[in-house]
C-alpha positions in Angstrom: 84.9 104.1 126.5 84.3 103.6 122.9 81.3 101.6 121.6 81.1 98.0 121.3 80.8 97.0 117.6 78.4 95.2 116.0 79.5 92.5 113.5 78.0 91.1 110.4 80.2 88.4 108.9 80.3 87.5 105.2 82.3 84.6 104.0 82.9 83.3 100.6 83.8 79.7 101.6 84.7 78.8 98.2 87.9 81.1 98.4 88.8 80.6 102.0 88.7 76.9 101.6 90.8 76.3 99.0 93.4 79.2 100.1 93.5 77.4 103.3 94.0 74.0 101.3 96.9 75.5 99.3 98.9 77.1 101.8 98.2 75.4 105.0 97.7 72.2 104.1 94.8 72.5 106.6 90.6 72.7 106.2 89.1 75.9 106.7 87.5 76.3 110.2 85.2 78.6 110.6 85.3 79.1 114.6 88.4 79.9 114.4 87.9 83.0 112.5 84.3 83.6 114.9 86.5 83.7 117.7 88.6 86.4 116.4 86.3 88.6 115.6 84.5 88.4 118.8 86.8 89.7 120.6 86.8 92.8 118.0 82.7 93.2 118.9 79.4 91.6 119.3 78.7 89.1 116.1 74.8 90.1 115.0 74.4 88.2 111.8 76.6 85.0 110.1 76.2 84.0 106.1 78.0 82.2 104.3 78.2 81.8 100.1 79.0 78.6 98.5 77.3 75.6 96.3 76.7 73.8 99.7 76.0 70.0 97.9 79.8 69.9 96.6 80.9 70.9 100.2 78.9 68.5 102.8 81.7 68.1 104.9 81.8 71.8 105.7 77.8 71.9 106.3 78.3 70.0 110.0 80.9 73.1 111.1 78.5 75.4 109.7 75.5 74.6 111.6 78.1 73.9 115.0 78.5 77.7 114.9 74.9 78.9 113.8 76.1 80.4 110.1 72.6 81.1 108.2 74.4 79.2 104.7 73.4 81.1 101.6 73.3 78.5 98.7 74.4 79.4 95.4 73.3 77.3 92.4 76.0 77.7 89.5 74.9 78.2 86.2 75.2 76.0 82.8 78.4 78.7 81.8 79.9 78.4 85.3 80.0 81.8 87.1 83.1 82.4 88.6 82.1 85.5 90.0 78.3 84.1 91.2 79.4 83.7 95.2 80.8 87.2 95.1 77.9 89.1 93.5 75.8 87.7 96.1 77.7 88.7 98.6 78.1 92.4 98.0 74.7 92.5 97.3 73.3 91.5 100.6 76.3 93.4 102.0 74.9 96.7 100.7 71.6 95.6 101.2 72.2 95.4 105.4 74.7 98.0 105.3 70.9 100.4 104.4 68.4 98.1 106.1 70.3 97.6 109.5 71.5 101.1 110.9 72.4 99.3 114.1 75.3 97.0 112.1 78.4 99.2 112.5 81.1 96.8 111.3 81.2 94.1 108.5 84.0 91.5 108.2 84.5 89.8 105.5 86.2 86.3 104.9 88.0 85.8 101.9 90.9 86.9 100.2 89.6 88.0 96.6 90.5 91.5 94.9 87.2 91.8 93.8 86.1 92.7 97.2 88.3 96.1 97.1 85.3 98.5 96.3 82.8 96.7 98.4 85.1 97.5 101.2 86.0 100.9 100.1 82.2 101.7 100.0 81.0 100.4 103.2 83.9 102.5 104.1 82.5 105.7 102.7 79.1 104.7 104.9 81.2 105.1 107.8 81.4 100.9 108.5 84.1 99.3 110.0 85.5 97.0 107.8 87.5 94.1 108.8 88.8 91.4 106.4 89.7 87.7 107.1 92.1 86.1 105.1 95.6 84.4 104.2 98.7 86.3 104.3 99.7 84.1 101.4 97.0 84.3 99.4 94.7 87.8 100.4 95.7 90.7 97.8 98.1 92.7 99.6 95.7 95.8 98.3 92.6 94.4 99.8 94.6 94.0 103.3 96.1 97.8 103.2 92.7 99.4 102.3 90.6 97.6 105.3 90.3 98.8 108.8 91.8 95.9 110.2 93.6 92.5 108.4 93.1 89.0 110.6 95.7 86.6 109.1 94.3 83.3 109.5 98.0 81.9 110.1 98.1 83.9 113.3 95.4 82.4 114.4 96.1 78.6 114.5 97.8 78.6 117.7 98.0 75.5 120.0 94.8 75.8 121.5 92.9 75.6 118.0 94.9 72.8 117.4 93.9 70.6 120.4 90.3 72.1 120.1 90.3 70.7 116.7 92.1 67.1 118.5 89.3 67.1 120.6 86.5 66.4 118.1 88.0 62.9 117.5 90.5 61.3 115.5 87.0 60.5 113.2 87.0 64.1 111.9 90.8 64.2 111.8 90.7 61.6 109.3 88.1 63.5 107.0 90.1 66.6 106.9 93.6 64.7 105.9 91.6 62.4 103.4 91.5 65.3 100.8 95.1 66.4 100.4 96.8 63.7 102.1 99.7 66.0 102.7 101.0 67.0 106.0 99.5 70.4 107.3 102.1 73.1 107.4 103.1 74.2 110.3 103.2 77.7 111.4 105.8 79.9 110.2 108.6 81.7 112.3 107.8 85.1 114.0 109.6 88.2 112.6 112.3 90.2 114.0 111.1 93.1 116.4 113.3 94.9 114.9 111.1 95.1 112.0 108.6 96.7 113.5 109.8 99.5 114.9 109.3 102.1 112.0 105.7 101.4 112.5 105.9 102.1 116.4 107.7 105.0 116.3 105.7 106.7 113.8 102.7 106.1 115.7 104.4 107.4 118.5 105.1 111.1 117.0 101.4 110.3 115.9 100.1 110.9 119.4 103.0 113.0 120.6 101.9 116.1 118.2 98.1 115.0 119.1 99.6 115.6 122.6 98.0 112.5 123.6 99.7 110.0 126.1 100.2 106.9 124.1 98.6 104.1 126.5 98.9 100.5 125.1 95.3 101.0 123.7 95.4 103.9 121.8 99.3 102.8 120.7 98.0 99.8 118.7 94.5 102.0 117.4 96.8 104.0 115.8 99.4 101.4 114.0 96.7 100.1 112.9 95.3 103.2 111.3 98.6 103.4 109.4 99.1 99.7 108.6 96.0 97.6 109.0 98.0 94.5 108.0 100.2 95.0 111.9 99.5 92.0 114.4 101.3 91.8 117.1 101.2 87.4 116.8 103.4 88.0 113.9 106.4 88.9 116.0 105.5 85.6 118.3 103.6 87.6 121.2 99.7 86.4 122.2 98.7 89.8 123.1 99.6 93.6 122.5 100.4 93.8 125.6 103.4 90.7 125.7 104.5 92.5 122.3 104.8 95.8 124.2 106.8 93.8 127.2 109.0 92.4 124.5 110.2 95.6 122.9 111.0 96.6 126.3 112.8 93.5 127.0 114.9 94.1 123.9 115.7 97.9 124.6 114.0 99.8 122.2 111.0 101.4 124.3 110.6 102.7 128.0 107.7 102.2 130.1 106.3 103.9 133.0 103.3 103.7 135.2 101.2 100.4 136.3 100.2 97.2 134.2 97.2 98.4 131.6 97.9 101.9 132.0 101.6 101.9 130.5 102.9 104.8 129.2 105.0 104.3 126.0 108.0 106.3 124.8 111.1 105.4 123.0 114.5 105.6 123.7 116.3 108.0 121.7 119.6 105.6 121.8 118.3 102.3 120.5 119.1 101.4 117.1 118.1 98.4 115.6 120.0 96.0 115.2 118.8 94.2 111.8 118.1 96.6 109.2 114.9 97.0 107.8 114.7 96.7 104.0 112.0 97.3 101.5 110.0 94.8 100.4 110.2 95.6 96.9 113.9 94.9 96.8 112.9 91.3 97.2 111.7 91.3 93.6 114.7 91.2 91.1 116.5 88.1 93.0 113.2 86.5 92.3 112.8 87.8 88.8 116.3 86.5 88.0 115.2 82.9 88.9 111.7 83.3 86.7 114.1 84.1 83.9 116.1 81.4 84.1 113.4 78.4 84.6 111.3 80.1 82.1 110.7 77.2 80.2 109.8 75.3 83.2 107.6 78.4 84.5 105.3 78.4 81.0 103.4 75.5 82.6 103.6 76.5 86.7 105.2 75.1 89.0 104.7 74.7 92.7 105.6 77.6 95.1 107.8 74.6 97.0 109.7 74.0 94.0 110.1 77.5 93.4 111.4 78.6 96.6 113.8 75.8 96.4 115.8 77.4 92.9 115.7 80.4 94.6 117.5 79.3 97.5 119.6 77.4 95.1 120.6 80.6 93.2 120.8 82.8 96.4 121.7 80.4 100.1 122.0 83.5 101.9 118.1 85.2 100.9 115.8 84.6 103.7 111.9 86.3 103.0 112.0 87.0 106.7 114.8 89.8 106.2 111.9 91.7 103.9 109.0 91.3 106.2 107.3 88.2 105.1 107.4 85.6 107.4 107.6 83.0 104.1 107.9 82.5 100.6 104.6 82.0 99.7 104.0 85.9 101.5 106.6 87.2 99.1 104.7 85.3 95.8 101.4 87.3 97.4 103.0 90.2 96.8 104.7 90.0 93.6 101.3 88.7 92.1 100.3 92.7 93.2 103.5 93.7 91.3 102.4 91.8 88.3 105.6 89.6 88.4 104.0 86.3 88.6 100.4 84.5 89.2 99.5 82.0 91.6 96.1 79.8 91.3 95.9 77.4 94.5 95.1 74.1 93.9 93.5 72.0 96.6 95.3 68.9 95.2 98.6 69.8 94.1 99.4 73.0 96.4 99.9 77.2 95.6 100.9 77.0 91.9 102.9 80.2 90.2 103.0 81.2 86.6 104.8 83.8 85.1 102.9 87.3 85.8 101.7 89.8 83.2 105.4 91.6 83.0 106.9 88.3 81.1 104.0 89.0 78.4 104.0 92.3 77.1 101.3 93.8 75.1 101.8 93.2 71.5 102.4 96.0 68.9 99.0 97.5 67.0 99.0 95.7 63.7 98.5 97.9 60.9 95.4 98.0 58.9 94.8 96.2 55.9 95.3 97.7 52.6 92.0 98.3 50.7 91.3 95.7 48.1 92.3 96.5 44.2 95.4 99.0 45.8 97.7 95.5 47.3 101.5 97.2 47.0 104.2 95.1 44.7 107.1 93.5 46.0 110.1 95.6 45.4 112.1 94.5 42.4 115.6 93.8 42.9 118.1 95.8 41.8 119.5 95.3 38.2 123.4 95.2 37.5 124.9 97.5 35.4 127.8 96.3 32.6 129.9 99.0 31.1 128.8 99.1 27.5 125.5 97.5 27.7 121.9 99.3 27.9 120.4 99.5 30.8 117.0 100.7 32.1 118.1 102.2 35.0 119.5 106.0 34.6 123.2 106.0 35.9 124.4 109.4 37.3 126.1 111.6 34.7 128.4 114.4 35.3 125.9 117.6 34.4 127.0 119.2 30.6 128.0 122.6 30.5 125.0 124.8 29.2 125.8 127.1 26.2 125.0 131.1 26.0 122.7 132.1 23.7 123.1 135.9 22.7 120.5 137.4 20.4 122.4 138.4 17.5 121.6 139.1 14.2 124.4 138.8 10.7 124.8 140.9 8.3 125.2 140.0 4.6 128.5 139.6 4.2 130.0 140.5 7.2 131.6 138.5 9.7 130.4 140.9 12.7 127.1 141.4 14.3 125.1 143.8 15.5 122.8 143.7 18.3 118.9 144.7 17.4 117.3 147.1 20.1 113.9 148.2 19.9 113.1 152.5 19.7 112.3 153.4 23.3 108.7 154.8 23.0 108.3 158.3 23.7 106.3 159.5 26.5 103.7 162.1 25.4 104.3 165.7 26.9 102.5 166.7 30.1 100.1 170.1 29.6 100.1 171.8 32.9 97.4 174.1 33.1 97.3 177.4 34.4 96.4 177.3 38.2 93.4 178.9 39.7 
């Protein structure tokens, strides 16, 4: 059997919370993600990084669930970057001090993260990131071990967990936004997922490995990390694996928890898959044509609504995101727009980094004394009058000179040569 993990958990509150805020509609709750992860291994250590007087609310839910809270103390100049610093530092730091820590998961959906992951990686750490579909980097979910969305995770029974602390702490958490949380998007198609299944399945079939429901997901998940199963509306792998039966695309033999996978080599899928990429120019067209309105953001609402406008028949859900605010996540990575969430107003989206190239070099300044004049403009010419512009002749004919000299009183010449020089003779000696 393989080795029960052991867990340290990092979260940068400040990020979760107000990704949850914007997207959701919801407060960040922290047992929710606990729970997760415990099923994925033993939880050994809990910290959390934020400046803990602007969020007392959170404190109470903090201390519920035992998380040691690391306060950070902002400086004068504000550092953005304060929370995260910390974080990879003591990160590191146990990743050397504790050899028994064999996993770290980290909550939060910031870039910046990227090479602390890929070196705890390197270590030989299991790495396991928490986040937002909607607003986690789509490179920072591909290059972990394992992405948790926190959608998939608010299920029914978080919900009437959360109804059962009292309609006292409901009210605290809709006093913020005073919006109506969101509810939870629709699952995908199976159809969707098969690529990823069958490549995993000529994965094990040239390890010559029987692919069991266990080592099945393992390996999806070693080629796409983002895969969960509660995507495509199933609880467990194993309901996802009876529903891909159910629709005719795999066989299984043996007993329940020892299923033997293998696909049949006449199902087809019904609903294409497409590239998520192609996605992109439909939403491109609609940033060019509320540009004006885009140069001071809008809300991702407001923007999924001209693109339905433009286009009723495009769904996000026929490219793999389950919705729009997935496909904005992913055309921030593509530098097509930015989105900054805002705990108040919502997910706002600005035009990205490809609607403002980088301007030309200038040239450099002429040196002082050596400024060039302003061309002067050109001066008429009138027939007959001076000018001080040359105007194109016709070239003259040039004449012959001959050197010849006239005799007195003679009409002919005669053509001077000079006496050739003669050579002296050559005195051959008599030869020896």
């Amino acid at each position: 059997m393989q080795e029960r993990l052991n867990i340290a958990v990092f979260v940068d509150f400040d990020n979760i919370e107000i990704g949850v805020k914007s997207t959701l509609r919801r407060e960040f709750d922290v047992s929710v993600a606990l729970n997760a992860l415990k099923e994925r291994g033993d939880i050994v250590s809990k910290l959390a990084y934020a400046n803990w007087g602007r969020c007392e609310a959170a404190t109470r839910s903090m201390a519920e669930n035992a998380v040691q809270m690391v306060q950070r103390i902002p400086s004068p100049r504000g550092d953005k970057n304060g929370a995260d610093i910390n974080l990879a530092l003591d990160a590191l730091e146990m990743a050397f001090t504790h050899a028994n820590v064999t996993a770290f998961a980290i909550v939060s959906g910031d870039s910046d993260f990227i090479p602390l992951v890929n070196k705890l990686k390197s270590y030989g750490k299991t790495v396991f990131v928490v986040g937002g579909k909607a607003f986690t980097s789509t490179i920072l979910q591909q290059n972990c071990h394992e992405f948790i969305s926190y959608e998939s995770l608010l299920d029914d029974e978080g919900t009437q967990h959360r109804a059962s602390r009292g309609p006292q702490h409901q009210q605290q958490q809709q006093q913020p936004s005073q919006r109506p949380p969101r509810q939870k998007p629709a699952p995908l198609d199976l159809a969707q997922a098969m690529p990823l299944v069958e490549r995993a399945l000529q994965v094990l079939e040239r390890r010559s490995v029987q692919p069991q429901l266990g080592l099945l997901k393992s390996t999806m998940l070693q080629l796409d990390s983002r895969f969960s199963e509660k995507a495509y509306g199933a609880g467990s792998f194993s309901d996802f694996v009876e529903k891909l039966r159910n629709a005719g695309y795999i066989e299984l033999s043996g007993s329940e928890g020892r299923y033997l996978i293998r696909r049949k080599p006449s199902a087809e899928p019904e609903t294409p898959v497409t590239d998520p990429a192609v996605a992109l120019p439909v939403l491109r067209d609609v940033l060019e044509t509320h540009r004006i309105e885009m140069d001071s953001g809008v809300l991702a609402d407001d923007l999924a609504a001209w693109v339905r406008e433009s286009n009723p028949q495009f769904d996000p859900t026929h490219y793999g995101f389950q919705e729009f605010a997935e496909l904005l996540n992913f055309a921030q990575d593509k530098l097509l727009v930015r989105i900054e969430p805002d705990e108040e107003k919502g997910l706002m989206v600005h035009l990205g980094a490809e609607f403002y190239p980088p301007a030309l070099p200038e040239e450099p300044p002429a040196p002082a004394g050596e400024e060039e004049a302003p061309p002067d403009e050109p001066q008429p010419i009138v027939a007959g009058q001076p000018t001080a512009i040359p105007v194109d002749e016709p070239p003259k004919p040039r004449k012959k000179t001959t050197r010849r000299k006239k005799a007195e009183g003679s009409t002919t010449t005669k053509r001077t040569t000079r006496p050739r020089r003669k050579k002296p003779p050559v005195h051959i000696g008599p030869m020896v």
